[in-house]
Z-matrix of the N, CA and C atoms (Angstrom, degrees):
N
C 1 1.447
C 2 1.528 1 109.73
N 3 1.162 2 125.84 1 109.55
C 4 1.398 3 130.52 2 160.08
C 5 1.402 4 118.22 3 -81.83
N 6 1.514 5 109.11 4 127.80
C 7 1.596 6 118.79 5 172.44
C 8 1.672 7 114.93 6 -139.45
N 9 1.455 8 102.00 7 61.14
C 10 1.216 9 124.62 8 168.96
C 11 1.804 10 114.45 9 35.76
N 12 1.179 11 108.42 10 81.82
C 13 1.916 12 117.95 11 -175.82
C 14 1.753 13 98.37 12 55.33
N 15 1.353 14 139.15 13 -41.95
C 16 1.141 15 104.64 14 179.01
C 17 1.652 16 134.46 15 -96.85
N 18 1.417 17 110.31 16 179.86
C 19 1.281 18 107.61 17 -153.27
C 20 1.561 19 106.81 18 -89.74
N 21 1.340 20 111.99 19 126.95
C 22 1.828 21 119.92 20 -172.67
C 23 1.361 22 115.26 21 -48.93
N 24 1.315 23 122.16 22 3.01
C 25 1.552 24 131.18 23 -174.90
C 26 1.600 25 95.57 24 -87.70
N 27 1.351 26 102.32 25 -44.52
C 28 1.397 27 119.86 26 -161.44
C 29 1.469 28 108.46 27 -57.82
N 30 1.427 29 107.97 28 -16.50
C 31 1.925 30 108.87 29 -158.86
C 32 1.797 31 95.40 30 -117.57
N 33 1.293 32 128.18 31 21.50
C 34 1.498 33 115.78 32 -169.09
C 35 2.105 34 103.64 33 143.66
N 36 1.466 35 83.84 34 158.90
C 37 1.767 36 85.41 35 170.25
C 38 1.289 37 122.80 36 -54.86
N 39 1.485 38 112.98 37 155.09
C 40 1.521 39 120.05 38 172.19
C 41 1.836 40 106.88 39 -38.50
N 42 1.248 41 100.54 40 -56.39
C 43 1.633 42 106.19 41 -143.87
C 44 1.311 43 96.91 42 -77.14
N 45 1.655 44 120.49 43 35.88
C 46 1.903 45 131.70 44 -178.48
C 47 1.746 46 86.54 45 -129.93
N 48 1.121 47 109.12 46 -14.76
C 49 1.925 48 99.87 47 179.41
C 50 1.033 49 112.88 48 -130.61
N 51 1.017 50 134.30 49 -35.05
C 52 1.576 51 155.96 50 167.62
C 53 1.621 52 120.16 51 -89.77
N 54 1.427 53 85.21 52 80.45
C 55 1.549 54 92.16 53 -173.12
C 56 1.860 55 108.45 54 -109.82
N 57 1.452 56 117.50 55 -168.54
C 58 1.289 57 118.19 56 176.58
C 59 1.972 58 102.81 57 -85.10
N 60 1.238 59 117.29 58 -1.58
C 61 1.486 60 124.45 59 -178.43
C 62 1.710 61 98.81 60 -102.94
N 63 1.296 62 130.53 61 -26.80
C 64 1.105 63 126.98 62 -161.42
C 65 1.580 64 77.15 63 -104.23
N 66 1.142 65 154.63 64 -52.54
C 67 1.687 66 154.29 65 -163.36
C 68 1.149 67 78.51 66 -49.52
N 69 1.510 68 127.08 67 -90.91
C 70 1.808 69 138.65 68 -127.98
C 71 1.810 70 89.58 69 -79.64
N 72 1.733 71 145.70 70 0.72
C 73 1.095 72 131.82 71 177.94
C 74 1.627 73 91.01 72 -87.81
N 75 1.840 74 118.81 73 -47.93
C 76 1.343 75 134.20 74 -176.67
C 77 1.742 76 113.44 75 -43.56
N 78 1.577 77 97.96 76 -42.83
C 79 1.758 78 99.18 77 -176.53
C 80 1.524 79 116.37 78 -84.32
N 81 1.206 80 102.46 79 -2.54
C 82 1.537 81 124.68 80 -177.21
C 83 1.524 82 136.91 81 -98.53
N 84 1.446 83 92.89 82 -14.08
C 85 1.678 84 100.91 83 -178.26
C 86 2.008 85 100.94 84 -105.27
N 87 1.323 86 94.48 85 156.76
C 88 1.506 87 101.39 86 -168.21
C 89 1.263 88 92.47 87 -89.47
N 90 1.219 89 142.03 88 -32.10
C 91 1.575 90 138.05 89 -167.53
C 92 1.486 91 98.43 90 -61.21
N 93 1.355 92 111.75 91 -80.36
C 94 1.658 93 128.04 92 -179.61
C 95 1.543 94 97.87 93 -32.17
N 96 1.221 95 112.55 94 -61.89
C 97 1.946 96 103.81 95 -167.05
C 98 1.780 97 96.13 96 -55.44
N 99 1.154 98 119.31 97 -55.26
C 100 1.550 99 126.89 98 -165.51
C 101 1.703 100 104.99 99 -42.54
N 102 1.451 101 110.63 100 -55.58
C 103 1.446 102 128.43 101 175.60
C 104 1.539 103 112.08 102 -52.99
N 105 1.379 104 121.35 103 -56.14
C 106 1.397 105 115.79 104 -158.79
C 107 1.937 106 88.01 105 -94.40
N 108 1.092 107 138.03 106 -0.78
C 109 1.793 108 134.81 107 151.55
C 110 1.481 109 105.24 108 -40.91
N 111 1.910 110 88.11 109 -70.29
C 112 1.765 111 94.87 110 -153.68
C 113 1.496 112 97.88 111 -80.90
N 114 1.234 113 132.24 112 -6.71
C 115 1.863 114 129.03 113 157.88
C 116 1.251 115 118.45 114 -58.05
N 117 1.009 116 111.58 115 -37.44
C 118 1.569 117 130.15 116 179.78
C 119 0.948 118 126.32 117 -72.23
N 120 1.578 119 125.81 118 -36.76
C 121 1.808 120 149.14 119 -175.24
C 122 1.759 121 88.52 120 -93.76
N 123 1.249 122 119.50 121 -47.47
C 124 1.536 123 109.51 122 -179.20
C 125 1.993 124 98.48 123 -69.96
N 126 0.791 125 132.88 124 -38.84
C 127 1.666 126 119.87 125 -166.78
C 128 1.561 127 89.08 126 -85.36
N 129 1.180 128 145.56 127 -53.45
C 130 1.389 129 135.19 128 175.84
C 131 1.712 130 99.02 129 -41.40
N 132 1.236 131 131.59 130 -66.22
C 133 1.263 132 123.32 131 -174.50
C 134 1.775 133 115.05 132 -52.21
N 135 1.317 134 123.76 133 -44.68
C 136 1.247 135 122.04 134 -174.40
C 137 1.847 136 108.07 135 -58.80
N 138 1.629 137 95.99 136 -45.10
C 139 1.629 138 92.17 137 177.08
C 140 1.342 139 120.94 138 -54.23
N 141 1.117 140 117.44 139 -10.29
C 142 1.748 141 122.00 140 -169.64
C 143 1.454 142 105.98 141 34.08
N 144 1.462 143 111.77 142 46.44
C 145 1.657 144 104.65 143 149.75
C 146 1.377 145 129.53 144 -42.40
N 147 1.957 146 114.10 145 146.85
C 148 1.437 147 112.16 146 176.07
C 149 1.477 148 119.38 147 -49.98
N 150 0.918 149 137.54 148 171.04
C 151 1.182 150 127.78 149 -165.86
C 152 1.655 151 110.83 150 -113.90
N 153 1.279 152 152.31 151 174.25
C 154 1.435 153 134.62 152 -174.79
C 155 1.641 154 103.89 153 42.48
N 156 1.076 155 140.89 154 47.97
C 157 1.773 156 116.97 155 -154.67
C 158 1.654 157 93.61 156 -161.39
N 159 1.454 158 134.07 157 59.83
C 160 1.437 159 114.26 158 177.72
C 161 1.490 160 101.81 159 -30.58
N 162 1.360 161 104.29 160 157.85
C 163 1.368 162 127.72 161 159.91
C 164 1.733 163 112.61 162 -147.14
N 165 1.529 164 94.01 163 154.64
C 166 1.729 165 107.21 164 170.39
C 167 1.204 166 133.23 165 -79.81
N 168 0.908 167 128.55 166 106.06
C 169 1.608 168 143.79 167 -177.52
C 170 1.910 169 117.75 168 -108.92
N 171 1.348 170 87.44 169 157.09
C 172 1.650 171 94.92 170 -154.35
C 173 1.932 172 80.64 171 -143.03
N 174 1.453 173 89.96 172 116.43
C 175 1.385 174 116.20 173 172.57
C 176 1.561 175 137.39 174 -117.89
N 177 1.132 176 108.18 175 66.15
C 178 1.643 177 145.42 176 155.85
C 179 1.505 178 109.10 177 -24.16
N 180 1.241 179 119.06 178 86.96
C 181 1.674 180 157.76 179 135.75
C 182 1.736 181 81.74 180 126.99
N 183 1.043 182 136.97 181 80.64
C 184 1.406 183 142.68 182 179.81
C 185 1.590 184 106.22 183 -87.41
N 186 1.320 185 114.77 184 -5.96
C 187 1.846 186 119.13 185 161.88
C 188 1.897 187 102.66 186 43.37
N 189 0.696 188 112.33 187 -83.30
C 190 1.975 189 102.03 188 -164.20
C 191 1.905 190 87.56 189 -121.67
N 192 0.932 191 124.52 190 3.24
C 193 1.465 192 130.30 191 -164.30
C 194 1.846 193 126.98 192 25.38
N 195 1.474 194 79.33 193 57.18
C 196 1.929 195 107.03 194 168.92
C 197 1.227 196 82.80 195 -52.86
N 198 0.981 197 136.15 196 -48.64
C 199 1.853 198 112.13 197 -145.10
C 200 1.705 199 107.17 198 -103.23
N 201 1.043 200 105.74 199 -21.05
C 202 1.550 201 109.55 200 167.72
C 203 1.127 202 98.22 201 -71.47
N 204 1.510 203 142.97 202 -37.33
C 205 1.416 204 125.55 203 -169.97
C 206 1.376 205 101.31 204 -74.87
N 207 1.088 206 130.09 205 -59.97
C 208 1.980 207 130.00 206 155.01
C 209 1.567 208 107.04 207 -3.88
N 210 2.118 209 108.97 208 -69.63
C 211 1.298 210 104.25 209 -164.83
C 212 1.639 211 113.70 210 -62.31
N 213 1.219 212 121.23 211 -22.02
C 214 1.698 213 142.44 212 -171.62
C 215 1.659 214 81.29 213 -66.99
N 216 1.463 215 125.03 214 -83.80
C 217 1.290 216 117.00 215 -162.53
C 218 1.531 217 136.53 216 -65.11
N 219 1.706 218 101.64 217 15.37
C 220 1.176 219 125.05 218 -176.71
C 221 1.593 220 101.20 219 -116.75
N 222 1.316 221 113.98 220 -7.97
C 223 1.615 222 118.06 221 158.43
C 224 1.724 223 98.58 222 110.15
N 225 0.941 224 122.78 223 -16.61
C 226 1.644 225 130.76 224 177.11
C 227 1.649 226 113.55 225 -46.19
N 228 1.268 227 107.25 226 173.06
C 229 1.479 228 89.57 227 161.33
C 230 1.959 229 90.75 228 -142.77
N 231 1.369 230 109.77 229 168.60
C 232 1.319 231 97.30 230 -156.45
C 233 1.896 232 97.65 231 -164.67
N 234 1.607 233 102.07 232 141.18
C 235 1.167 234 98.30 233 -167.03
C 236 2.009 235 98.72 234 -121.98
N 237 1.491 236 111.77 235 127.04
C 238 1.489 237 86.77 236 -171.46
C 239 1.937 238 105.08 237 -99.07
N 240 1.341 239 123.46 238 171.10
C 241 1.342 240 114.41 239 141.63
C 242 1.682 241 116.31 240 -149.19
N 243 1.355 242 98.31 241 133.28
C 244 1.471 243 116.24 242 171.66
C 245 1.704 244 116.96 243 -86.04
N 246 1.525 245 89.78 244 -172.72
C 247 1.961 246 96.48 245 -177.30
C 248 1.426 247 80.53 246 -112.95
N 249 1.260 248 131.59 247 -41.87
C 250 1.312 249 126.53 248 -162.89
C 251 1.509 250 114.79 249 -91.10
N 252 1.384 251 110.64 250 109.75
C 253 1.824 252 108.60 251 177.96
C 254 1.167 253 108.23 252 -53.93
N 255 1.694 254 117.48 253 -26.20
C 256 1.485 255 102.01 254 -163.51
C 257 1.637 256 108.30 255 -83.60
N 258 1.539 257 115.80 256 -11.85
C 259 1.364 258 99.73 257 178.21
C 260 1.480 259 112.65 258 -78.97
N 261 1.417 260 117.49 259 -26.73
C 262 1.735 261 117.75 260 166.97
C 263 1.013 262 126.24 261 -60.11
N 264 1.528 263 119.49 262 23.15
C 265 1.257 264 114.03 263 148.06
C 266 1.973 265 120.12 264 99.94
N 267 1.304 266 107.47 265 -22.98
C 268 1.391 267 79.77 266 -172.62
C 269 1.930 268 120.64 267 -64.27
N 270 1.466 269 99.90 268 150.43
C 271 1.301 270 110.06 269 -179.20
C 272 1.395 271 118.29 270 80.31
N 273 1.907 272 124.95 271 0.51
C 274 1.035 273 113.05 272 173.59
C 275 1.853 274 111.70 273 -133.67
N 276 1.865 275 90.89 274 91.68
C 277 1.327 276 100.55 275 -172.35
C 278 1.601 277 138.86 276 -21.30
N 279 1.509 278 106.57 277 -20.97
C 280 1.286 279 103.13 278 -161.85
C 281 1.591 280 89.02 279 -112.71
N 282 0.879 281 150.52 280 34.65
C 283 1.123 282 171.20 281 155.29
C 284 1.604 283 112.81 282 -54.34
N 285 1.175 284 140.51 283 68.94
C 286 1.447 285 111.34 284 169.97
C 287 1.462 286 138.54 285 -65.35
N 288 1.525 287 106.61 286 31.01
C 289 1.628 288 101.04 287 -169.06
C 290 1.640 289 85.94 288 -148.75
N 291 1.685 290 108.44 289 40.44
C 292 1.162 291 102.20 290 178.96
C 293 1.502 292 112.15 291 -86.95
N 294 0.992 293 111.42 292 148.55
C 295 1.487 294 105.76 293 168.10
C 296 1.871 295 118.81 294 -122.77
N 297 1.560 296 101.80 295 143.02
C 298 1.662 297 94.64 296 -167.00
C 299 1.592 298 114.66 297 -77.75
């Protein structure tokens, strides 16, 4: 969906852009996963977490939670929350921020 430089939040509620069709296109494209990886490895680095040392993290608008699945494979453990139910996942397996 293009809405000319501004942000689709900006023009109406989540659940008009952020749907369960816009989630499963989000968990699906290689760009978006590629982007929210190296976002994720850069904000893990800024925190200067202990090192060997999971820690708990709390991930605030975590949308399909690409990057919580990152923080999981970096040994963390990590809790996300969105505005949009439909980006948390229910019904779209590959989802890591699904919830049952």
């Amino acid at each position: 969906m293009a809405y000319r430089g501004r942000r689709p939040e900006h023009g109406g509620p989540p659940e008009l852009f952020y749907d369960e069709t816009e989630a499963r296109k989000y968990v699906r494209n290689s760009r978006m996963i590629d982007i929210q990886t190296r976002m994720a490895g850069r904000a893990l680095e800024l925190l200067y977490l202990p090192e060997n040392k999971p820690c708990y993290l709390l991930d605030i608008g975590c949308g399909t939670g690409l990057s919580g699945g990152y923080l999981s494979d970096e040994g963390h453990y990590w809790v996300g929350l969105d505005i949009s139910p439909a980006m948390l996942g229910p019904g779209i397996p590959s989802c890591p921020a699904a919830v049952p």
